[in-house]
N, C-alpha and C positions, 0 to 999 in steps of 0.2 A: 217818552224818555226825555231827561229833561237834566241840560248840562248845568252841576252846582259850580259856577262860576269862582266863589269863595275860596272854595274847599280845595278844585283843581290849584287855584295859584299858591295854596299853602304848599301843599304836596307836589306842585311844579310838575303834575300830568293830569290827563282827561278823568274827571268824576261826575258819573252822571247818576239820576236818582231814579229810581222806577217805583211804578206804580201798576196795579194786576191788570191791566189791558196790556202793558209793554211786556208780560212772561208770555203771553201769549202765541206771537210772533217771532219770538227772542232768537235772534242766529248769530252767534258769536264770531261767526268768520267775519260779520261785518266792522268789528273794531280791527285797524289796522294797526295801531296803534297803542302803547301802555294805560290799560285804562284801571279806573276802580270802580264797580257798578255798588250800589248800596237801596235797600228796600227796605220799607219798617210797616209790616204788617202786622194784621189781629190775630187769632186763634182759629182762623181758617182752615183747618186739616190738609185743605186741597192746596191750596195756596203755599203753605208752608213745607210739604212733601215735594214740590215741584220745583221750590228754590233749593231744597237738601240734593234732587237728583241732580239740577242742574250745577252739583259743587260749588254751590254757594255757602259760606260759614257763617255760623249762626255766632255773631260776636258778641251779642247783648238781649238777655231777657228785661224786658223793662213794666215795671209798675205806673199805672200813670192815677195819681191821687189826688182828689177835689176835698175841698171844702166849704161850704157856704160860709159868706161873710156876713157875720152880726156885730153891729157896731158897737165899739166896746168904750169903756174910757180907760185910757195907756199913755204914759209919757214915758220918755226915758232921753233926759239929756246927752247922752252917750250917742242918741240914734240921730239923723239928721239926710236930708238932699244931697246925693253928691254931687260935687264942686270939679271945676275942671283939673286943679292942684291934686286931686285924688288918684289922679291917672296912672303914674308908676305906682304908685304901693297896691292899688287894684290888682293891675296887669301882673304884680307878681303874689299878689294871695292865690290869681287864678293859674299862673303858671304853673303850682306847687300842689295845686287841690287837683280834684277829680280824677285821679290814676284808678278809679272803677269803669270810665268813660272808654264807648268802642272804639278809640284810638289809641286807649293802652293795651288793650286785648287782640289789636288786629297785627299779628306777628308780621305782615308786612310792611308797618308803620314804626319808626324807632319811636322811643320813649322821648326823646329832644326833640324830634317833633308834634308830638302831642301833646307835649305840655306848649309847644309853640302853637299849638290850632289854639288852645284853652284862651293863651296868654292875648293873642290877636282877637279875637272871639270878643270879649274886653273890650281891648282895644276901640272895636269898631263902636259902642256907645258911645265913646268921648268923640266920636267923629261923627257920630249921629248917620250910622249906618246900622245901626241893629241896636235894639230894646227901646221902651218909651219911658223909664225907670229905673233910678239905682238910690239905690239907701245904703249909708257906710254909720258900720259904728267903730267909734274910735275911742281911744284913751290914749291922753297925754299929748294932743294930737297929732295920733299915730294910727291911720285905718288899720282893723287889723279882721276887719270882714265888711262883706258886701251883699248885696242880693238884688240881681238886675232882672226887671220886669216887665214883660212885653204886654199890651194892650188888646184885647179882643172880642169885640165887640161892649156886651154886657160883662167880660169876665176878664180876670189878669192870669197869667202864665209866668210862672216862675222860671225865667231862664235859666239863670244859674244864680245860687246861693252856695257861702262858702268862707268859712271865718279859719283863720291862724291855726293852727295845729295846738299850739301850746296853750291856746286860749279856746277851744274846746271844752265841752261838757261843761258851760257856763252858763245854759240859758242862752245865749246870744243867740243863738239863731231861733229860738223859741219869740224872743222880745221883737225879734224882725218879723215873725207872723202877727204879734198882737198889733204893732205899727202899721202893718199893713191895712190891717181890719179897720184898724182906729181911724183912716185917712185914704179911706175907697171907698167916699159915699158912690152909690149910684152902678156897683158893683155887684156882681150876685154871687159868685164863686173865683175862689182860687185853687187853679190847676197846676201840679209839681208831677215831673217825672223823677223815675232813681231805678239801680239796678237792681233784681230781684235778690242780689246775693250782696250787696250793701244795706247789712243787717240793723247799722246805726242809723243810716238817714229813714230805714222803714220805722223803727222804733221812734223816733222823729215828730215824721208826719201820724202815726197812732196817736201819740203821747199827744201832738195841738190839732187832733180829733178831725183828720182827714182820710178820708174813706176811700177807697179805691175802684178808681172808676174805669177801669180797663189794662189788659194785660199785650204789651206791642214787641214782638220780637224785628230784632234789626239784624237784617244780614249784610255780609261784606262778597265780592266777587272781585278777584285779581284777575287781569286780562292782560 
């Protein structure tokens, strides 16, 4: 078991993350305390029967999708490095996205603070505490999406990608996968999670020919 340090100081109580050796043992009299336990496992039967008895909520089916990267030739003036100036219009494209995310589905959790996990989550790039990557495309210059990228070994992991509402179904987030490919020699696949019932962003990763490479359900537990 293993305390998320982040996460508790968002939610201003104990969050810890488990993993299938810690259900094993699990005795809930031992939190004294308001806690929120969280687990994201595979298609285990055992595993995932043993978190529903132990009334644990199942807050998110998730998709988890690869794609091998072949280097292409892509430019798009629009696209670019983000800049430290980028920081508020970032923090609030991400404040405003991702209401499919297990902090808008976890009925314990209001919606002011889940867009406040998103908005800090952000945040922590520009302070070089989380991601190794953020690309912004802008017009007029005015960020109006982003797509921050974490490093792993041979491969990149899409943390969170996420463009303007109003500036949707424009390709933009399509043009951020071809960027990506265009300028990640030395890469071999790019990995993207999303929710099983976020039917746009699955249609998304089909449409720029990413496959699906495992299915992770995440549960929540209030204590």
């Amino acid at each position: 078991m293993k305390k998320d340090n982040w996460l508790s100081k968002q939610l201003k109580y104990e969050v810890k993350s488990l993993d299938k050796k810690d259900l094993i043992n699990l005795n809930f009299k031992n939190f004294k305390t308001k806690t929120l336990l969280y687990c994201k496992v595979g298609q285990d039967f055992k595993i995932n029967k043993k978190l529903l008895s132990n009334k644990f909520i199942l807050v998110e089916k998730n998709l988890l999708f690869k794609k091998k990267i072949n280097q292409i030739n892509f430019e798009c003036s629009k696209i670019r490095e983000a800049q430290p100036r980028d920081k508020k219009e970032v923090c609030e494209i991400a404040k405003k996205s991702f209401i499919n995310s297990r902090f808008y589905k976890d009925r314990h959790i209001s919606n002011s603070i889940a867009a406040k996990i998103k908005f800090n989550w952000v945040k922590n790039y520009f302070s070089g505490k989380r991601g190794d990557r953020m690309i912004v495309y802008s017009e007029k210059k005015k960020v109006i999406g982003f797509v921050m990228l974490i490093n792993k070994k041979k491969n990149l992991i899409i943390d969170l990608i996420a463009v303007k509402k109003k500036f949707r179904k424009k390709n933009i987030a399509s043009k951020f996968i071809r960027f990506i490919c265009n300028t990640s020699k030395n890469k071999h696949y790019i990995y993207a999670g999303t929710q099983q019932e976020n039917f746009q962003s699955i249609k998304f990763y089909k449409k720029n020919k990413f496959i699906i490479a495992k299915n992770i359900n995440v549960y929540h537990k209030h204590i």
